[in-house]
C-alpha positions as CSV (number, residue, x, y, z in Angstrom):
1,X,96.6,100.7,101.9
2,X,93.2,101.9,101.1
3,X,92.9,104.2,104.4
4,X,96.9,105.6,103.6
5,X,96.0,106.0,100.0
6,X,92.9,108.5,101.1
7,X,94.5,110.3,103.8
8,X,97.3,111.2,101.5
9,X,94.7,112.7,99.1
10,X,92.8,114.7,101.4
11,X,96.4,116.1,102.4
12,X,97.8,119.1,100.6
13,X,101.3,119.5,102.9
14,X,102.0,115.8,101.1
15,X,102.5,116.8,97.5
16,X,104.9,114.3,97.1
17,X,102.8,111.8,98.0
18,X,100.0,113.1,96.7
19,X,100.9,112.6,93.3
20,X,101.6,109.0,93.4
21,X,99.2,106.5,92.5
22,X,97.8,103.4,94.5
23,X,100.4,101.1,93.6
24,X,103.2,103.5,94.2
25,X,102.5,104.2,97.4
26,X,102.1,100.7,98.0
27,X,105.7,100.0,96.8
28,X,107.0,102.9,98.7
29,X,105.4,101.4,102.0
30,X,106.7,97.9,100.9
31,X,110.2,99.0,100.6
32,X,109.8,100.8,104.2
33,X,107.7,98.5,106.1
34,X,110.9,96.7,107.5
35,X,111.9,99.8,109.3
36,X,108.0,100.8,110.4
37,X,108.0,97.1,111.8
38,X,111.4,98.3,114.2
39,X,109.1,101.1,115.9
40,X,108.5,100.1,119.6
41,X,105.4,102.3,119.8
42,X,102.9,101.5,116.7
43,X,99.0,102.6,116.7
44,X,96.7,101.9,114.3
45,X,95.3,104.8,112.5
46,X,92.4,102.9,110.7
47,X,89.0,105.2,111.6
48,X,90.7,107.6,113.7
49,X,91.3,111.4,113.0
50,X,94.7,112.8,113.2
51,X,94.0,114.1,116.7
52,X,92.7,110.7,118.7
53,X,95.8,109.4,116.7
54,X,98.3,112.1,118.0
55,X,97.5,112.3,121.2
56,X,97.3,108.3,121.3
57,X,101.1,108.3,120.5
58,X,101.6,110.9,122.8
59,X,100.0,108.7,125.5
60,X,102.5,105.5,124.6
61,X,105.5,107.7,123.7
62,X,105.6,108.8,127.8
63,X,104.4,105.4,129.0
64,X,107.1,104.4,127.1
65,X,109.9,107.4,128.7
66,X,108.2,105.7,132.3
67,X,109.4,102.8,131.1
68,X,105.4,101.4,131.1
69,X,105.5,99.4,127.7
């Protein structure tokens, strides 16, 4: 929650977000972590910038059109 909780801060195209506090965001990713845990591609995003993270889905996301995963 900690890494979600700064990304969202540092982001000003989430103003939303933005102005939520810790535990808000953590009831809001509580309420849609049932549908985040349906996803058949997932990557961790934990010490990666948004680009490594993109062009990791990117990566899975045709593996996965291949029919590789």
């Amino acid at each position: 929650m900690e890494e979600i909780y700064a990304r969202v801060q540092r982001n000003d195209k989430r103003p939303l977000a933005k102005a939520k506090s810790k535990e808000e965001l953590e009831k809001l990713y509580q309420a849609r972590l049932p549908y985040y845990e349906e996803a058949i591609i997932r990557v961790r995003g934990t010490n990666k910038s948004s680009e490594k993270i993109t062009k990791e889905i990117v990566k899975l996301y045709f593996k996965w059109l291949n029919k590789e995963l």
